[in-house]
Structure formats: C-alpha cells, structure tokens
N, C-alpha and C positions, 0 to 999 in steps of 0.2 A: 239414309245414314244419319249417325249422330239426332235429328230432330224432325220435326213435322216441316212436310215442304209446302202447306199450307200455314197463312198468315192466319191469327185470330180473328181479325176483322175478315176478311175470306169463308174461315169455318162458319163461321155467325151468317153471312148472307146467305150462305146455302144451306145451312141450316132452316133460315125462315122457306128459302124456296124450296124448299123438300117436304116441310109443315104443308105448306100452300097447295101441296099436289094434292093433299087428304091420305096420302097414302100412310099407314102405322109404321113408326120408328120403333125399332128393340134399340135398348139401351142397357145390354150388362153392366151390376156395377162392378166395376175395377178398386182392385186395393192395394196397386201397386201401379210403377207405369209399364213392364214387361207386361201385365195382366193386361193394360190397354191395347197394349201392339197385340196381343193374343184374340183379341176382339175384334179391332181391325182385319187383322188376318184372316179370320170366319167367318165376313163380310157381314157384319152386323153395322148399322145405321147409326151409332152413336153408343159414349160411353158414360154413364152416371158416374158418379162419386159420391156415396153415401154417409151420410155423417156419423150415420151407426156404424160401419168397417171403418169409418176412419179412428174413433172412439174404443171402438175393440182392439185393432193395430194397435194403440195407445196402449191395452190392459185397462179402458175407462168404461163403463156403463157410458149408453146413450143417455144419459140426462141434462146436457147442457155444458159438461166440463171443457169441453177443448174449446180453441181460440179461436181468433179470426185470423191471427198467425200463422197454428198449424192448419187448418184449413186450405187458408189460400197458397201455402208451400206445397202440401201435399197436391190439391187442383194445379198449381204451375207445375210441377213435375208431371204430372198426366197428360194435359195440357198439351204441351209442348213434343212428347212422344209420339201424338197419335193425328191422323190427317181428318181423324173422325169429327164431330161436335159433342164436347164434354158440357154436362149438365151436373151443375153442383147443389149441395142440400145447404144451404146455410142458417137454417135451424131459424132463428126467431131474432135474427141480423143481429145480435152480437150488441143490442143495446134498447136507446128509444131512437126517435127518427134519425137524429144528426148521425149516430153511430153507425145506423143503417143506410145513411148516403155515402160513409167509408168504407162500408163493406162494399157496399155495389161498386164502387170504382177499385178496391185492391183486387176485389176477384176480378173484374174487368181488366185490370194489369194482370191476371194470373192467366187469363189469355182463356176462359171461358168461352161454352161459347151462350149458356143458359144459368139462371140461379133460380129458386125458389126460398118464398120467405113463407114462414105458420105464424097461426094465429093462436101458435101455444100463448099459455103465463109463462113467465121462467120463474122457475126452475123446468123445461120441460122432459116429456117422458117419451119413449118411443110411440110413435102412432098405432099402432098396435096392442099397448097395453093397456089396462082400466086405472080410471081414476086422474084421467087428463082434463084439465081445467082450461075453457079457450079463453082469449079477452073480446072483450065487446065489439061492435063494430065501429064503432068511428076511429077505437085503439087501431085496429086493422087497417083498415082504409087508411090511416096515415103512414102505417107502416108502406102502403103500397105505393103511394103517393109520393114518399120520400124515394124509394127504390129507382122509381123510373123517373124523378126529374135528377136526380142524380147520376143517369147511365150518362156517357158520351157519344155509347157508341148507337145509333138510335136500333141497331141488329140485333141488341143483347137481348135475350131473352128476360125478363122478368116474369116466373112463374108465380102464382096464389097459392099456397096449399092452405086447404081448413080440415081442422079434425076433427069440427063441428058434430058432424056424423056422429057419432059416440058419445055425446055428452048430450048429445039438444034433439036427433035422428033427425031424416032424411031431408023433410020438410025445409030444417032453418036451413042444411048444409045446402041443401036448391037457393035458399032465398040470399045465403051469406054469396055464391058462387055467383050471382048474376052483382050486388052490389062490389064486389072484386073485380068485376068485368068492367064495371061504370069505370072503375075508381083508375081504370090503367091498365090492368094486369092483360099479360099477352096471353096467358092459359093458366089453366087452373088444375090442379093437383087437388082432389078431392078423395082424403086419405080415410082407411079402414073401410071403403062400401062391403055390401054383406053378398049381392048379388049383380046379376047383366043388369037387373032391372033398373038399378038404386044407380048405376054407370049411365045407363039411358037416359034417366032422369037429370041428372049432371048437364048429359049433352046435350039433350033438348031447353034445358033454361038457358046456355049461355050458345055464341057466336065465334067463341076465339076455343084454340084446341085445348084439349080435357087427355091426363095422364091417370093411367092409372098404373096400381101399384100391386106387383106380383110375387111380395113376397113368402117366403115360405111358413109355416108354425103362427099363419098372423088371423086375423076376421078374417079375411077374406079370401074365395075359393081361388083355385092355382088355374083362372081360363086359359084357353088356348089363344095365339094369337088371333085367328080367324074370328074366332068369339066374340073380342074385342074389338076387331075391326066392324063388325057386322052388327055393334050397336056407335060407331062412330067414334072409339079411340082413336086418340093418333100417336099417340106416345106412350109404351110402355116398359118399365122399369122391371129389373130383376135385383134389388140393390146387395142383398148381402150372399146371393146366392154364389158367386166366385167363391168367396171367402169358405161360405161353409163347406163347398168342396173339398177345398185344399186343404181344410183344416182336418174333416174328416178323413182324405186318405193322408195326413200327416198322422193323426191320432192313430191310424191302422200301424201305420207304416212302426212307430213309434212300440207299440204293442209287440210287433212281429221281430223289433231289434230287443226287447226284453226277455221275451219267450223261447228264442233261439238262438240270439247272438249274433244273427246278419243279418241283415234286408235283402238277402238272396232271393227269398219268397214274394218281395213287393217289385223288385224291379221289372217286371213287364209294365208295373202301372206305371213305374215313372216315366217324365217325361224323356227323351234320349239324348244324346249330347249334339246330334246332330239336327233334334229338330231345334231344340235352343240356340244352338247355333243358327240356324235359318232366321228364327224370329227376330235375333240381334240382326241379322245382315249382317255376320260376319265377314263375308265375302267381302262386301262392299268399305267395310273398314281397310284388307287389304289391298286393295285394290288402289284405293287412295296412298297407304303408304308405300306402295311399288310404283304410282307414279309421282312421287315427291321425291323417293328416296330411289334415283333409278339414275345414277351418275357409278362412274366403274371408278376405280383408285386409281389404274394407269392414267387417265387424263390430266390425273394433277402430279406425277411424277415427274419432276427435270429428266431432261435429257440433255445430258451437259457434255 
C-alpha cells in the first residue's frame, strides 16, 4: 500500500546482486508510477525511466529541454511506487562536472536505484537520430569521474553511455567503452549498435555489465531476450515502448469516439475497473481504514 516496502539503499544492493548473477534484467520503461506498479506486477526485473517519455509527457522533443528538477520529480515518484530497481537517463548531467556531482546526489535522494550519463555535446539529440556530435574523451571521463566520486551511496549505479557508435563506428565506441570502464563506470550503455555482433564486441572489451537498448523505429534490430543473453547482456531496456502503446490505443480509441460517438467499440481493450483496482491495492487501502476507523457511536454515548 501507499509506497515501496523496499528502502532505496535496499533496492540498489540487490540490484548489484542481481547484476552479479549474470543473469539479463528487462527493464520497461515507465511513464507514469501506475505504469511502474504494472511492471512490477508482470514480474519484470526492473524499471527505466527514459528521458525521451519523460520529454514527450512534457510535449518536448528529446533534445536536452527538460530539467534536472523534472527529472528527478518524475524518478522520485516512480521510485518510490515500485519494490523494483529504477534506472534513470540523465542525459548529459545537467551541466559540467560540479553540476554533474548534483545531479548524482538529487537523483540519489529521488531514491534511484541506477543513472546513466552520455557523451552527447549539448544541445543533445535522441540516440537514435543522425547528426549527433559526442565530446572528446578526457570531457567524458570527467564527466564519469565527477559521477561516482560524488555518489554516497557506494550501490548506486553509475552507467557510461557513448553514442560514439554513430559518429566515429564500432572501433572508437570498443575503445571509448573500455576507457569508461578505467575511469569508474559500473557499466556501460553502448547506444545505437547495428547488430549481436557490434554487442559482442562491447562485451568482450570491457568487465563490468553492458546494456543494451531495444527501442523501436531506431538503428538497431528489435532482439529477443535470449539473443541478448547468449552474446553476454545483462541489462535490457524497452524505454519508450509503454508510452507508444498507450498512446497508440489512445489515438485508436480517440478515432473510434469521432467516428461513432462512443468508445463502445474499444472497451474490451481497455483496461477494467477491476483490474485498476487490483494494481492500486485497493483492497489494502480499505482495509487500513476499517482498522483505524472501527470504533461503533454507542461507546461514546452517556448513559446517564
């Protein structure tokens, strides 16, 4: 009821020890915190929060507009929903180093249990689009460097992502992913690969876990989990894939109240009041107020 019965520092240690087994985490991303409890509930291993859904939520393109404010609001409300380990995008931390040692501690107060920082320029652009410019590497490397001497908690996650891949191929994003590895980072996000093979390569130059990214309309093909596993993933994302769900049977649904007048025709897809109700724990709401509020009027009438 009400929040996660798991502590942040709690989620974060079993987090790493879940990393540790080798075994591949899915990580839906979530664009709302019902959306996380919906993930939880489908027994998935954890939940991203992507900085593209949370920019679209906005009505913003992903290029760098939103805050480290809405950010780390929207992460604390997720956060705090789910008993999962939430992994958040915080794009290109929100400044230069010092900035980036405030981002790692406010998302650490938003109760994370992972972050990842790029090695966009800003203004940046989705990882998936052309015409992305990365910074050098010593810029990098201190970005990483600020990250993790700045964490408290020594369980947080600090992810690498490069997008190297796409501007420089295959080659630099091996050589940038192992100096990332020197420099601190716990794992590496090695965004837009084109193939298993270009993943293999990732995970054969470094030692710590390697994420890949399964988004839809992007570079790279849509593998199966098993795929992933069987070249050495350990963590993979779906980040906008909720969103575009809901939006598209929103946009259906939307159609079908234009064309006829009722959503008569969509309601099997929706969801029903009773399974929302489950995913609330509604139950468990009442339950509490019957035993709070569970005193009868006659006990406090005189009898004079």
């Amino acid at each position: 009821m009400l929040y996660a019965t798991q502590t942040p520092a709690e989620k974060r240690r079993l987090f790493r020890a879940s990393l540790a087994t080798g075994e591949l985490i899915q990580m839906p991303g979530a664009f709302n915190p019902l959306s996380a409890r919906l993930i939880e509930s489908k027994g998935f291993g954890g939940v991203y929060i992507s900085g593209a859904v949370l920019s679209a939520d906005l009505g913003l393109p992903d290029i760098g507009l939103t805050t480290l404010t809405e950010v780390a609001g929207r992460a604390a409300q997720i956060s705090r929903m789910t008993d999962l380990p939430t992994l958040v995008d915080a794009d290109t931390g929100f400044g230069e180093p010092m900035n980036l040692a405030r981002t790692v501690q406010t998302l650490e107060d938003a109760g994370v249990a992972g972050l990842h920082v790029e090695d966009q320029v800003n203004p940046k652009r989705c990882g998936h689009l052309d015409g992305k410019v990365v910074v050098d590497d010593d810029t990098m490397i201190k970005r990483i460097r600020s990250a993790v001497s700045a964490r408290r908690d020594p369980n947080l996650l600090i992810m690498a992502r490069t997008d190297i891949r796409s501007v420089d191929g295959l080659d630099a994003a091996v050589e940038r992913a192992k100096k990332l590895a020197d420099a601190g980072a716990d794992a590496i996000f090695p965004e837009a690969m084109k193939d298993l093979s270009e993943f293999a390569a990732i995970r054969a130059a470094v030692d710590i876990p390697v994420l890949a990214n399964m988004t839809e309309f992007g570079k790279s093909e849509l593998f199966t989990k098993q795929q992933l596993a069987d070249v050495g993933i350990n963590i993979v994302i779906y980040p906008v894939s909720f969103l575009r769900l809901a939006m598209g049977a929103a946009m259906r649904g939307l159609d079908a109240l234009l064309e006829t007048g009722t959503l008569q025709s969509v309601v099997p897809e929706m969801q029903t009041r009773a399974e929302l109700y489950e995913l609330l724990d509604y139950e468990a709401y009442s339950q509490f107020d019957s035993s709070i509020f569970n005193f009868s009027l006659d006990a406090h009438v005189r009898h004079d």
